[in-house]
N, C-alpha and C positions, 0 to 999 in steps of 0.2 A: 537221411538228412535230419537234423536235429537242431534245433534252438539251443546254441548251448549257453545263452543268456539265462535264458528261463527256463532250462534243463527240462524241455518237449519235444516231440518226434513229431515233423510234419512231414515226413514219407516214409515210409521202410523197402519201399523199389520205388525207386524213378529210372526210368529211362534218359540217357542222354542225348541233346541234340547239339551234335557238333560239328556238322557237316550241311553244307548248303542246303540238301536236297532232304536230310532230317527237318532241318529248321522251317524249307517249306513246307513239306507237311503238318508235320508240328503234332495236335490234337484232332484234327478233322476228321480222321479215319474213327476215329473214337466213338460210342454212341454216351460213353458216361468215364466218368474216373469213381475207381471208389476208394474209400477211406483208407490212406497210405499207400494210393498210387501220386506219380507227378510226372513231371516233364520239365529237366532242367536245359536249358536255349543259352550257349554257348557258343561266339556271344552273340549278345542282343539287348539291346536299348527298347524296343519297343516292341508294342504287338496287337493283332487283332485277333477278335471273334469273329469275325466274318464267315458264314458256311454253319458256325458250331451250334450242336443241338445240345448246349448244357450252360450254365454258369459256370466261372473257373476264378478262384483265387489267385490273384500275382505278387511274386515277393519277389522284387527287385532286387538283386547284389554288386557289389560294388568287387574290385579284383580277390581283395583280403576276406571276403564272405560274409562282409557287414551291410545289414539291410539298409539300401536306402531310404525303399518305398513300399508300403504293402497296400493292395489294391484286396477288397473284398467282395466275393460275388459280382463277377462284370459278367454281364447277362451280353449275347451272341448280338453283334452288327454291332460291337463297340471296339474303340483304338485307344489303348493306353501308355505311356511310357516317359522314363524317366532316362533324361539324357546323362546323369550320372553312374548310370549302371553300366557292368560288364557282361551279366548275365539274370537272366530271371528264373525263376521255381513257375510251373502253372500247379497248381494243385487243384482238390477240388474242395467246393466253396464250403465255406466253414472252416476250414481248417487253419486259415488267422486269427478269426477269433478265436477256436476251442485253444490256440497255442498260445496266444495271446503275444502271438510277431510283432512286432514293432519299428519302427524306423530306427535304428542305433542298434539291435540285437546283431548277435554273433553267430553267424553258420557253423555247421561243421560237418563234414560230408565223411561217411565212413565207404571203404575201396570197395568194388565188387568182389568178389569171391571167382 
């Protein structure tokens, strides 16, 4: 997953969630993400922390991979979301800033292997 706006890597594996019983789960089983893990939520408008032992970055997309909303460090028992989205990134925190994501940047998702 790459900013190709600002030509940055904000994951190099994510994981997909695109199926019901993915999207419930989500990150909970998780005890951390680390730098260039994520979890993209296909789709989905919104999300909690609820349960999670960690901060997590969210970067909202819209169908075409254009960011709507980027949320940085949302600490656990929090609800965020952006009713113009189709799908979201969770990453872990920091990683909007060091990419310097933005509301208008442009995704670009390279196939699994």
């Amino acid at each position: 997953m790459r900013n190709h706006t600002r030509d940055t890597v904000l994951a190099h594996a994510a994981e997909v969630a695109d199926t019901s019983a993915k999207r419930r789960t989500g990150l909970l089983k998780h005890e951390s993400l680390e730098p260039g893990e994520g979890l993209w939520i296909v789709p989905c408008e919104s999300v909690h922390t609820f349960f999670m032992k960690f901060p997590i970055d969210l970067v909202y997309l819209d169908k075409r991979h254009k960011v709507r909303k980027a949320r940085s460090a949302v600490r656990p028992w929090r609800l965020s979301a952006c009713l113009l989205a189709h799908s979201v990134l969770e990453l872990p925190a920091g990683t909007v800033k060091q990419s310097g994501t933005q509301a208008g940047d442009e995704l670009t998702f390279d196939k699994m292997a």
